[in-house]
C-alpha positions in Angstrom: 199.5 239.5 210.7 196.8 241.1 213.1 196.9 243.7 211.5 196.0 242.2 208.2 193.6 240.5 210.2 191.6 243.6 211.6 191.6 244.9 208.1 189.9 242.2 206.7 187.1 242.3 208.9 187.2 245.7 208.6 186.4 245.5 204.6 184.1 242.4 205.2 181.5 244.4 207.0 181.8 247.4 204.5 181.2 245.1 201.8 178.6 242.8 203.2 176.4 243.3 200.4 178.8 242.2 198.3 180.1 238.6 198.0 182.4 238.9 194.7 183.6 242.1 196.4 184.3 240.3 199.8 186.2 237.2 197.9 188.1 239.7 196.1 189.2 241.3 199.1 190.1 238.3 200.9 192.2 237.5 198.4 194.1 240.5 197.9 194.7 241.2 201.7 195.3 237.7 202.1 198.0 237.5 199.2 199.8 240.7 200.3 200.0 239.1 203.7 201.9 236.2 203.2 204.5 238.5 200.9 204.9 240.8 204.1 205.0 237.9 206.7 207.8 236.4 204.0 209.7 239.4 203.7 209.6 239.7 207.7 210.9 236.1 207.7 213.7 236.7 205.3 215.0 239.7 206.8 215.0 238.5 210.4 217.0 235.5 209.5 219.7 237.6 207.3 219.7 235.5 204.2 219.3 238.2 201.8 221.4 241.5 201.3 220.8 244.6 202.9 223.4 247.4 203.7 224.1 245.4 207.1 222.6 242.1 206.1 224.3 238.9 207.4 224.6 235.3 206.3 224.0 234.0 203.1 223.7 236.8 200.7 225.3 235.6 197.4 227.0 233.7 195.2 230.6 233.9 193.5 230.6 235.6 190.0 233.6 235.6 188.7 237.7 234.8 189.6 240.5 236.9 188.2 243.8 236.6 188.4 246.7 238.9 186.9 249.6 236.6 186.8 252.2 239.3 185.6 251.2 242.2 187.9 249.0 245.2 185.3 248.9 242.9 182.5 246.0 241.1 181.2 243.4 238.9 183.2 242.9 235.4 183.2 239.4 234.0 184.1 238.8 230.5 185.7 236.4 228.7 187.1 238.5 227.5 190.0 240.9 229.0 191.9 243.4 227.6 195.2 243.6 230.3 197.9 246.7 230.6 199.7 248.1 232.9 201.8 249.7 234.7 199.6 247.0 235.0 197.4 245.9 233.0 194.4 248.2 230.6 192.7 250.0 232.2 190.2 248.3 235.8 190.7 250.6 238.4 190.4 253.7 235.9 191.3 255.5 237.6 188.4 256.4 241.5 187.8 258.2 243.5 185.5 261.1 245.4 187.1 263.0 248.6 185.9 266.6 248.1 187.2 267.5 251.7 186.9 264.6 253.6 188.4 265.7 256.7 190.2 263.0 255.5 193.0 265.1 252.5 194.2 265.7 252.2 197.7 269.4 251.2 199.0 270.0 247.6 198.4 267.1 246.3 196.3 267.9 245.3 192.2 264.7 247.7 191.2 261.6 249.0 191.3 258.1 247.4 189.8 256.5 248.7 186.5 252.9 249.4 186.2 250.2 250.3 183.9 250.9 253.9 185.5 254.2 254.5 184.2 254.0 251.9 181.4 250.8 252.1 179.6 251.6 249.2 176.9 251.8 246.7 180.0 248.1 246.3 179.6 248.3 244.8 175.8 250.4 241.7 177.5 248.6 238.3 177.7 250.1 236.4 180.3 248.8 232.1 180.3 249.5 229.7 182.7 250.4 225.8 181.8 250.7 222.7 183.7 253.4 220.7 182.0 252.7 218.0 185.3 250.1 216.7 186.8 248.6 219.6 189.3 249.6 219.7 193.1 248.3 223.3 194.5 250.6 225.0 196.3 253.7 223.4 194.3 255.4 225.3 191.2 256.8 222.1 189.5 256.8 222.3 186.0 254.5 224.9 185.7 254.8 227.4 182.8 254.4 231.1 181.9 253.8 232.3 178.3 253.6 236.0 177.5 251.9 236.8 174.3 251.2 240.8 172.6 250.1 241.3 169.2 253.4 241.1 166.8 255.7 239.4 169.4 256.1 235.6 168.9 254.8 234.0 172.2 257.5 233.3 174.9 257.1 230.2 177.3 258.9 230.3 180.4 259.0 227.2 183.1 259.0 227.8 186.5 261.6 225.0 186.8 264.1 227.0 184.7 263.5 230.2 186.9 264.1 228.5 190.1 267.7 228.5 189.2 268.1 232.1 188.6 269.4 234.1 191.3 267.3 236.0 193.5 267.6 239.8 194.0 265.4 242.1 196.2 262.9 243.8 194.9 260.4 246.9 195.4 256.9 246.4 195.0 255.4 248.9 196.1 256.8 250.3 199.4 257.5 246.7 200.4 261.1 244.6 199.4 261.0 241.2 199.1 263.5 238.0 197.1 262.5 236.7 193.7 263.9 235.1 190.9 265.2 236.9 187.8 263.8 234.8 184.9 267.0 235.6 182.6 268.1 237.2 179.7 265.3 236.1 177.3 262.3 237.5 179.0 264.5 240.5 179.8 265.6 241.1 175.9 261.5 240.4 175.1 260.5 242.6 177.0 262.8 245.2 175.8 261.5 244.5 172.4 257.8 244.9 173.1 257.7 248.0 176.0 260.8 249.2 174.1 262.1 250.3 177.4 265.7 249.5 178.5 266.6 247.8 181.5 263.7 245.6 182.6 263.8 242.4 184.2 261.1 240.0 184.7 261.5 238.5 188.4 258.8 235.3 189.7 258.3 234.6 193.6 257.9 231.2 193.8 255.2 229.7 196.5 258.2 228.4 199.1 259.1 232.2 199.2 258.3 234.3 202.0 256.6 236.8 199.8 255.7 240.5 200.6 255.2 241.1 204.3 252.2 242.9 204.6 253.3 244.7 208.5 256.3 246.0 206.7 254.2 248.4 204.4 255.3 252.5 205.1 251.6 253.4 205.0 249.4 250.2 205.8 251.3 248.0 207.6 249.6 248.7 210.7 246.3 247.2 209.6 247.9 244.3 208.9 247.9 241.1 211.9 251.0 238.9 212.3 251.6 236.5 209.5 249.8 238.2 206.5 251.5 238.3 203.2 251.5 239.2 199.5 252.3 238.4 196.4 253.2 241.2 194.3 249.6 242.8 194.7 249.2 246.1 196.5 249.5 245.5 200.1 247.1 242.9 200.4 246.7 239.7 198.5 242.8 239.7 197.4 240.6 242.4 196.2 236.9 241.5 196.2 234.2 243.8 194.3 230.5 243.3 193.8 228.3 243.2 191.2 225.7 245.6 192.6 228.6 248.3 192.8 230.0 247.8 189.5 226.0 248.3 187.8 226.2 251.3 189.5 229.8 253.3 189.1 228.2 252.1 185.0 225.1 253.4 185.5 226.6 256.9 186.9 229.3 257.2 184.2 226.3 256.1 181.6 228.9 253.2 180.0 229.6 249.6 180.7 232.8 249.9 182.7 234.8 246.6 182.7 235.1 244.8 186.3 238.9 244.4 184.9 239.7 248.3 185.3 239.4 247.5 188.9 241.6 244.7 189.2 239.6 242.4 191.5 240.2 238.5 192.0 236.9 238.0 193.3 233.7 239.4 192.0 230.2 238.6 193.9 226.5 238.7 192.9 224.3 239.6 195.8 221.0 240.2 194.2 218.8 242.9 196.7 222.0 244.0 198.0 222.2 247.6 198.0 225.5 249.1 196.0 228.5 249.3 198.5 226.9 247.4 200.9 229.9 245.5 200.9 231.7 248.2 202.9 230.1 246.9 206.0 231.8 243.2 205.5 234.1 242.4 208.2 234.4 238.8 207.9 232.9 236.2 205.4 233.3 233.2 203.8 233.3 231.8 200.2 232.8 228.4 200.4 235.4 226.9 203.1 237.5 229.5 202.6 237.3 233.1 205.5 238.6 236.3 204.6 239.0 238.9 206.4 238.4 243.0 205.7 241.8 245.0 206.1 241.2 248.0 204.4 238.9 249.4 201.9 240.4 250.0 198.4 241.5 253.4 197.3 241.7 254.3 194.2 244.2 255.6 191.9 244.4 257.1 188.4 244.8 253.0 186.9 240.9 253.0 187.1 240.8 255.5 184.1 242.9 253.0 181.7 241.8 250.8 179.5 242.5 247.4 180.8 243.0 245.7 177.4 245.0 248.9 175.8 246.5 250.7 179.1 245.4 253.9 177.2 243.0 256.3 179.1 239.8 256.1 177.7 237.4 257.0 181.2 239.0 260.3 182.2 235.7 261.4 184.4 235.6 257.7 186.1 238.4 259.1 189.5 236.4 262.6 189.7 233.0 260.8 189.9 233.7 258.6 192.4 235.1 261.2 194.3 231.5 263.1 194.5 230.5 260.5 196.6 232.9 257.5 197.6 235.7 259.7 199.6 236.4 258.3 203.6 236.7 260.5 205.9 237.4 258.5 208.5 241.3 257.4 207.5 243.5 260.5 206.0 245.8 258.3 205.0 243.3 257.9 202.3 243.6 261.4 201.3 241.5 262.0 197.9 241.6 258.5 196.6 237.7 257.4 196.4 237.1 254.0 197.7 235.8 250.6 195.7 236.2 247.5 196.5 237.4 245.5 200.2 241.3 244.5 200.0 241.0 240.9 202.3 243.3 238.7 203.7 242.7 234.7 203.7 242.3 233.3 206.8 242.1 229.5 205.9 243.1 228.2 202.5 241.4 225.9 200.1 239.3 225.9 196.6 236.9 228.7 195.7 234.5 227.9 192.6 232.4 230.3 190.3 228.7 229.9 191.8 230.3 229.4 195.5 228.0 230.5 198.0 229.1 234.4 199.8 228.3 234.1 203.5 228.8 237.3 205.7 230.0 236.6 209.1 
């Protein structure tokens, strides 16, 4: 502010002949000091992005979760965090009972959009048949629809007394519940694929322990677990990020290519900012950084198709989103923060995005 101050009675005394120039000035340095002193203001306190910026820097976009793991989104305006995840994201998974990649003593190995394209063209939907209790699966029901299969409704109750096998999903084995002979045989008729299974891990199930992980595990703390997602149980992308991967690939990509459950706005947040997040909150709930995502050739599908349709979307992101700082990355370019839940509770569209 002294500054400003100097340079007004530095312009006053040049322009002392002039008093419309004078009030002009005035004005103008005056204006252009409170932006600056504002700006200052802002900045110091850390309520507004920057590539280290703290505190309350956003808002809650969108929520996404993928019920039957590399099928179709579902969007909602409310979401429970658990643990494990979202309820109902990715609690179901296709498995192929004969893959030649099954360890010793699991039932099979999970599909995905990498080695089963037509995955993607599945519509999973979620219905409450009781009234809601979060973190219960009473009466709750799955139906799958794809374009010239009738729909296919599932309740949780009825799965519960399947048996349970162990399966592989990915580098991790953990129980679920077959869902019988019905999903299996639609299945079979839509992927036209023999010898998949759908299997559900209910909420009372221990789920996939994140420490046990061949590659990751040792990022993860005592107590973290999964649903069938990779490794951990939420993937958060921003906004900013997303406009810009676009912008560089000169298309709209779709935020669904990337599989995140939570997307953030952080308007004057620089793109991948985000990297620096090591704690934050979304409303009541924390989360905590584990790893940054790596990406893998799934990015380059379309999400509603499974076909590839953005061939130079891997190669451009390696030009400039590589880390060097983990090989265990190797040449799979980062985007996105994979987060574990610390507390649980509601998150809502429009819920404020406080770094820590």
């Amino acid at each position: 502010m002294e500054y400003f101050q100097d340079l007004l009675r530095a312009t006053t005394e040049l322009s002392s002949g002039s008093s419309l120039l004078v009030l002009v000035t005035v004005v103008i340095v005056t204006v252009v000091s409170v932006c600056l002193y504002a700006i200052n203001r802002t900045t110091a306190s850390g309520s507004r992005g920057g590539v280290s910026g703290t505190g309350r820097i956003g808002k809650v976009s969108r929520i996404l979760v993928y019920p039957l793991k590399s099928c179709r989104s579902v969007q909602l305006e409310e979401g429970m965090c658990l643990k494990q995840g979202f309820e109902y994201d990715r609690r179901w998974v296709v498995v192929n009972m004969e893959s030649s990649m099954k360890p010793e003593g699991v039932a099979g190995v999970a599909v995905t959009m990498a080695n089963c394209p037509k995955l993607a063209q599945i519509q999973p939907q979620i219905g409450h048949s009781s009234p809601r209790t979060p973190g219960k699966d009473k009466e709750v029901t799955l139906t799958l629809c794809a374009e010239g299969m009738p729909d296919i409704t599932m309740s949780t109750s009825q799965m519960l007394q399947g048996r349970t096998d162990a399966v592989y999903s990915p580098r991790v084995s953990c129980q679920a519940y077959d869902c019988g002979d019905n999903a299996s045989q639609w299945l079979y008729s839509f992927l036209e694929r023999p010898s998949l299974r759908l299997y559900y891990m209910a909420t009372g199930q221990a789920g996939r322990v994140m420490s046990r992980d061949a590659k990751w595990g040792s990022l993860a703390k005592a107590g973290d677990v999964a649903s069938f997602a990779s490794f951990t149980p939420y993937l958060v992308c921003t906004e900013q990020s997303l406009k810009d991967i676009s912008s560089r690939m000169e298309c709209n990509l779709e935020i669904e290519r990337f599989r995140p459950n939570i997307v953030v706005d952080c308007p004057g947040m620089e793109p991948y900012a985000e990297d620096s997040w090591q704690r934050f909150s979304l409303g009541s709930v924390e989360f905590r950084f584990v790893k940054a995502c790596g990406r893998c050739p799934i990015i380059m599908q379309d999400p509603s198709t499974g076909k590839s349709n953005a061939r130079g979307l891997l190669p451009k992101l390696r030009e400039f989103r590589l880390n060097h700082t983990d090989e265990r990355h190797g040449n799979a370019p980062i985007f996105g923060l994979q987060v574990a839940a610390d507390t649980e509770g509601m998150i809502s569209v429009n819920d404020v995005l406080t770094v820590l």
